[in-house]
C-alpha positions in Angstrom: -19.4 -20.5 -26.4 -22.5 -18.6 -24.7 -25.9 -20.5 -25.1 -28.3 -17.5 -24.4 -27.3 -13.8 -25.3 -28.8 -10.8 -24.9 -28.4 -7.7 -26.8 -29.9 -5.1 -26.1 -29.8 -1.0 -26.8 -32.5 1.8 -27.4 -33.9 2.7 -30.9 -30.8 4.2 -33.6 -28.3 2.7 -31.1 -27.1 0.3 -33.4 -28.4 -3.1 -31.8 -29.6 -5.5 -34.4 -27.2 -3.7 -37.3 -24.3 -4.7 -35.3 -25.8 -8.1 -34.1 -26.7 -9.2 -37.5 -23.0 -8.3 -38.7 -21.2 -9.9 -35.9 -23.7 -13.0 -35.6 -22.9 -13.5 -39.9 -19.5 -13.1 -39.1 -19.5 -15.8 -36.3 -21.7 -18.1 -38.3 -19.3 -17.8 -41.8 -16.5 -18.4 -39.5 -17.6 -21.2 -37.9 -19.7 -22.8 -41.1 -23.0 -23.0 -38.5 -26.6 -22.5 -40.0 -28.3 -19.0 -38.7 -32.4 -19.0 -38.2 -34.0 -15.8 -37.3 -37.4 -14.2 -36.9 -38.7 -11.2 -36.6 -35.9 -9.0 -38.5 -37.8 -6.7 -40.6 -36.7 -7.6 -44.7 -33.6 -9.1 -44.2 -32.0 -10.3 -47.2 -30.1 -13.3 -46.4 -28.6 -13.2 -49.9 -26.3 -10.2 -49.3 -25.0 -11.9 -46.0 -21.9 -14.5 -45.9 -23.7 -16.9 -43.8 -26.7 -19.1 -44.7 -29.6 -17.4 -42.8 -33.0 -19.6 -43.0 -36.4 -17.9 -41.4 -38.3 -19.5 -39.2 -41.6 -19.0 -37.9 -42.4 -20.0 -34.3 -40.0 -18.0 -31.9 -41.9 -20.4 -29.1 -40.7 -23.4 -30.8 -37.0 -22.5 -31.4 -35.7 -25.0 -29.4 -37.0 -27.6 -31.8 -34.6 -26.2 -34.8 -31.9 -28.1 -35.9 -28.7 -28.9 -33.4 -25.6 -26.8 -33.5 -28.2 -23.7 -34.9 -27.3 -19.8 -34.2 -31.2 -18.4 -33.3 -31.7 -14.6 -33.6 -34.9 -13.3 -32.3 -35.7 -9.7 -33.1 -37.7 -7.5 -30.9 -37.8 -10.3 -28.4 -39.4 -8.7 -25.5 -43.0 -9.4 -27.2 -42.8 -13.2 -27.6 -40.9 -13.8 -24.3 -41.8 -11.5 -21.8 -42.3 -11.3 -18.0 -45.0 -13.5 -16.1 -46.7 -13.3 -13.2 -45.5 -15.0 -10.2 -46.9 -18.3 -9.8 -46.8 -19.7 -13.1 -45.4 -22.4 -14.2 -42.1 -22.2 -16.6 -42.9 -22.5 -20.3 -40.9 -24.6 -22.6 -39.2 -22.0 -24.1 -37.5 -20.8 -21.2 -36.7 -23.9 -19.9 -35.4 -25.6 -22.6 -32.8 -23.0 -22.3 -31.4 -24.7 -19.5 -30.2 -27.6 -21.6 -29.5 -25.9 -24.9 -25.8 -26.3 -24.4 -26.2 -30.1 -24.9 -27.9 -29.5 -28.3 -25.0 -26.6 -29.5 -28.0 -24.3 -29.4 -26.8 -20.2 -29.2 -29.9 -18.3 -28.8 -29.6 -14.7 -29.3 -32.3 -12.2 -27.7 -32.2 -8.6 -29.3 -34.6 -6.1 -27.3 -34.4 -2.3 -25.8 -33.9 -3.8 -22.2 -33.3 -7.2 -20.9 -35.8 -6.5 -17.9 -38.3 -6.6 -21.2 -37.9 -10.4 -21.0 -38.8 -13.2 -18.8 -37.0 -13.6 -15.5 -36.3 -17.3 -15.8 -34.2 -16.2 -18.8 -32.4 -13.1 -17.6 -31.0 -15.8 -14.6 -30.1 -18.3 -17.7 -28.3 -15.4 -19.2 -24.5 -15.8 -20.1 -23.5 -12.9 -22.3 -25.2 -9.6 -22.3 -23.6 -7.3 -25.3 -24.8 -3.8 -25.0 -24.9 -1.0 -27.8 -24.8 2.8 -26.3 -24.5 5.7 -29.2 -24.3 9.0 -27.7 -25.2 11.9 -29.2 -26.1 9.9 -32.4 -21.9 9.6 -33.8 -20.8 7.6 -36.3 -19.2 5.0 -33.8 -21.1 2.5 -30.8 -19.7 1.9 -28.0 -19.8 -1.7 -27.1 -20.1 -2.8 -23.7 -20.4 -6.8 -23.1 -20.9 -8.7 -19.5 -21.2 -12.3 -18.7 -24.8 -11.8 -17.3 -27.6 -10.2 -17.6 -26.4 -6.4 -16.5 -27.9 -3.2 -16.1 -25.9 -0.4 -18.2 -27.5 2.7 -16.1 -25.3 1.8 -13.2 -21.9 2.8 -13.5 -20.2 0.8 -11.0 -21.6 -2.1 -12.6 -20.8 -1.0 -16.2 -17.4 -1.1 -15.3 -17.2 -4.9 -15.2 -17.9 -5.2 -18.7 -15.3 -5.1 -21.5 -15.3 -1.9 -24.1 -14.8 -2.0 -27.8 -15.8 1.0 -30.2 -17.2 -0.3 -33.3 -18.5 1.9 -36.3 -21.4 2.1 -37.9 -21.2 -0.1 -41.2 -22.8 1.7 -44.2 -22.7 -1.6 -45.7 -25.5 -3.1 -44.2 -28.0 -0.3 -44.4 -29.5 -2.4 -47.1 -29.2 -6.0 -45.7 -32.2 -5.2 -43.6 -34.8 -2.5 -43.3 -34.6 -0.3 -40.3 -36.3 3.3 -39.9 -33.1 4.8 -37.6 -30.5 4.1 -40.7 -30.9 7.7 -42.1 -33.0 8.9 -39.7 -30.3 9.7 -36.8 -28.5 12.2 -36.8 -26.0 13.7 -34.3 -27.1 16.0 -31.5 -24.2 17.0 -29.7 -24.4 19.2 -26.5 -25.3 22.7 -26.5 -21.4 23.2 -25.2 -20.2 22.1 -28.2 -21.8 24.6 -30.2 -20.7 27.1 -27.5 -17.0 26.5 -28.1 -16.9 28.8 -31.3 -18.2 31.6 -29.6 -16.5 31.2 -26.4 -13.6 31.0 -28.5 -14.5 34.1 -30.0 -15.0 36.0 -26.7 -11.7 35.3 -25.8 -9.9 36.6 -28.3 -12.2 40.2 -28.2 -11.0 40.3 -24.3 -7.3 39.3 -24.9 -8.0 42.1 -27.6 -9.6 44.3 -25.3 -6.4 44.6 -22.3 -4.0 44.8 -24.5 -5.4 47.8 -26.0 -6.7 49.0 -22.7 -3.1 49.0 -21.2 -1.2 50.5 -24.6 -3.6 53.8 -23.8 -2.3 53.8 -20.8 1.4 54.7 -22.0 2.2 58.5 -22.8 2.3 58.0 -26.7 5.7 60.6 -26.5 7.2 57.9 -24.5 5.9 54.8 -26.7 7.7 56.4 -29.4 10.6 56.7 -27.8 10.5 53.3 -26.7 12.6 50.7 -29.1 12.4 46.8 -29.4 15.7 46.7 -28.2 14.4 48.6 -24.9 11.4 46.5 -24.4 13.7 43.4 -25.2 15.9 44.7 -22.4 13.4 45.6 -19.7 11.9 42.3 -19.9 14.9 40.3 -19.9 16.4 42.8 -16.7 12.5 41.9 -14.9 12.9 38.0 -15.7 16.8 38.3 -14.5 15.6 40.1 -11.3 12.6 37.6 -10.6 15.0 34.8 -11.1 17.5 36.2 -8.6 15.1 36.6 -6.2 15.5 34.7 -3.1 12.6 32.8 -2.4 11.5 32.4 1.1 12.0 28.8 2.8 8.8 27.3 4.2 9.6 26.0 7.3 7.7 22.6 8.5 7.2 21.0 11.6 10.0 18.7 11.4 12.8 21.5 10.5 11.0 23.7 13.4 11.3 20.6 15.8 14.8 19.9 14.7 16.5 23.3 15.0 14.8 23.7 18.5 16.5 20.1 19.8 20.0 20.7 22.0 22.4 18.6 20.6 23.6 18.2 23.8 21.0 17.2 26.4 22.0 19.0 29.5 22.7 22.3 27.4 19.5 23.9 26.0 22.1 26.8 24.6 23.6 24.0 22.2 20.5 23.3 19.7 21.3 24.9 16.0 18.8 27.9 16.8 21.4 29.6 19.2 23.9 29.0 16.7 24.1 32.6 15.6 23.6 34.3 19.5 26.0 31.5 20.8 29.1 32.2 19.1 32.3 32.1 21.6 33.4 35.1 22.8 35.9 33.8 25.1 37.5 30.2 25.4 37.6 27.9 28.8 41.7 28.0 29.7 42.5 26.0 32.5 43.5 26.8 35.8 44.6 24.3 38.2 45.6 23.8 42.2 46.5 21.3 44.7 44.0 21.7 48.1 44.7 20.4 51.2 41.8 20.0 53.6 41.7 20.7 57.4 41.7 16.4 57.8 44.9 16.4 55.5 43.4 14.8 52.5 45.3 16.5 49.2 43.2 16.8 46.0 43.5 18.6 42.7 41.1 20.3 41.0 40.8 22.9 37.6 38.8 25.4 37.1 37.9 27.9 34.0 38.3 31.7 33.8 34.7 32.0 34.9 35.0 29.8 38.2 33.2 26.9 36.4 35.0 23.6 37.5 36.3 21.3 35.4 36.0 17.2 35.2 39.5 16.3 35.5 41.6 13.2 36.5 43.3 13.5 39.4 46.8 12.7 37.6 46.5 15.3 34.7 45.7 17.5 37.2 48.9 17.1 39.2 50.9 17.2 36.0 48.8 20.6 35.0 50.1 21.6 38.4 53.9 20.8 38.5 54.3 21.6 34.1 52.0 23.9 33.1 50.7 23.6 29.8 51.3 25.7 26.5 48.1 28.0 26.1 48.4 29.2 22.6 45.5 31.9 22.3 47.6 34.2 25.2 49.4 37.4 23.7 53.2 36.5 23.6 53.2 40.2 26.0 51.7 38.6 29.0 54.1 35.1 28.8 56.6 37.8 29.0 56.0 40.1 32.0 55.9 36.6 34.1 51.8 35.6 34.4 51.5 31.9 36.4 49.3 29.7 36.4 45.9 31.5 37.5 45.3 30.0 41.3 41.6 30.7 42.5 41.6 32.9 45.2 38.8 32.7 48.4 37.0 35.7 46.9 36.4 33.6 43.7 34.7 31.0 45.2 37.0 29.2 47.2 35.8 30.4 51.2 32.7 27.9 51.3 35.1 25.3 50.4 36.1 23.3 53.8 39.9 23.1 52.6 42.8 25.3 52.8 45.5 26.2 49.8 49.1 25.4 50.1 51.5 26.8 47.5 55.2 24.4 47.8 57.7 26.2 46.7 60.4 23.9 44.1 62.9 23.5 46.9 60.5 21.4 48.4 59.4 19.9 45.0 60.9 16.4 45.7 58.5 16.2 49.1 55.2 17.1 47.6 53.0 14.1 49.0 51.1 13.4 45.7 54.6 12.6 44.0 55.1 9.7 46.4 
């Protein structure tokens, strides 16, 4: 339960309509007595709640205990003091009102109206914004004093949209019941003719671009043709292909070798890179001026190949099955392709020596 509350709103905003039918509402709820001052003919009779007039707004702490206070217009019986002087009684007695069940409710225009000591005492502020003068209020409350005008602060507070209550027009007397009325923005009464305009220049092309066709021809012209010609234009547009947009990272990627020591061999390459030939094997036992045998294979285009010594040797003595050479070649007798010195072979240090089979069983790399 708040002990001091502010509400506050400008003139026709709804302010003391709305805090006279929440405050009855409270009060009839919670069977408390409600005193108030300053609230132009109210007619306590047409109200729920018992409501009791009182005359000192100074004195209101010295009402009953447990007592709902409502203090119209408040900012001319409590407002701000000059530095210096001491606290009056009304504002401090606010600091203990809790004890006493006191809930004192302070309706003005603007809580910097009041006192300063009470806008620090302040424990719920309920502000009452209606735009435009509309049927509804929009209902803003904080738990302190808060000013509305700034909009990061307004968004603490909690929203509710109440109506305006026809029903108590006549509890009380107020000058802003029938004299509001709404004034909406000028760009709401610009919305007809903008409306309007739109339709005269939708009007407007069409007929612009229908004098543009030979009239023979739009005569000529059935539904079913239209119907066609636009459903052959959507059917082309949606056959379309639509170019890729290529990013950084699909750029980056297509550009990487999938192997590292092979720039040729990352997928941008792919369609330049296609093989032309294939790498088939050719294979031969060298013997070096020191005697030391080895084995090595190389590919049609002289390019050695990384080879165990004992395939090689078996390479050498079997052959192997090549699969991709014409059937007329196995049959006019082509070997094993042996490099020769004018394919690379003279800067080698080693010298080639061909065994014939009768000697097959003395090869040294058999032993």
């Amino acid at each position: 339960m708040a002990t001091l509350v502010f509400r506050t709103g400008l003139m026709g905003h709804g302010k003391t309509l709305n805090s006279i039918k929440e405050i009855d509402q409270q009060a009839s709820k919670e069977t408390r007595l409600v005193y108030f001052h300053n609230i132009d003919g109210l007619d306590p009779q047409k109200l729920k709640a018992t409501w009791l007039e009182f005359d000192d707004p100074l004195k209101w702490y010295e009402l009953p205990d447990n007592s709902i206070i409502v203090i119209d217009e408040a900012q001319r019986f409590f407002p701000p003091r000059s530095s210096g002087t001491p606290v009056p009684p009304y504002c401090s007695e606010v600091e203990t009102a809790r004890h006493k069940g006191f809930e004192l409710n302070l309706i003005t225009q603007d809580f910097r109206l009041l006192d300063v000591h009470l806008r620090r005492l302040c424990d719920s502020h309920i502000h009452y914004w209606r735009p435009f003068g509309l049927k509804s209020t929009s209902r803003y409350q904080f738990q302190c004093a808060t000013d509305f005008g700034n909009m990061t602060a307004r968004k603490d507070g909690q929203f509710t949209r109440v109506k305006i209550d026809k029903k108590y027009f006549d509890v009380y007397k107020s000058a802003s019941h029938h004299n509001v009325k709404a004034k909406l923005p000028l760009i709401f009464y610009a919305l007809p003719a903008l409306a309007i305009i739109l339709v005269l220049l939708v009007y407007y092309l069409v007929t612009f671009f229908t004098d543009k066709i030979d009239p023979g021809e739009a005569e000529q012209a059935s539904p079913e043709t239209v119907e066609q010609v636009i459903a052959a234009g959507l059917a082309s547009a949606a056959g379309a292909e639509v170019p890729q947009i290529e990013t950084t990272l699909s750029y980056y990627a297509a550009h990487t070798p999938r192997l590292d020591f092979l720039p040729s061999s990352a997928p941008v390459y792919d369609d330049v890179t296609k093989p032309a030939s294939y790498p088939d094997l050719n294979c031969g036992v060298l013997k070096s001026s020191a005697g030391a045998i080895s084995c090595m294979c190389y590919t049609r285009q002289i390019t050695r190949v990384r080879i165990d010594p004992l395939t090689c040797f078996a390479l050498v003595d079997y052959g192997y099955f090549d699969h991709a050479r014409p059937s007329s070649q196995q049959a006019q007798g082509q070997g094993a392709f042996m490099p020769s010195a004018s394919a690379g072979f003279s800067s080698l240090p080693i010298s080639v020596s061909t065994v014939s089979d009768a000697e097959k069983n003395n090869r040294p790399w058999r032993r």
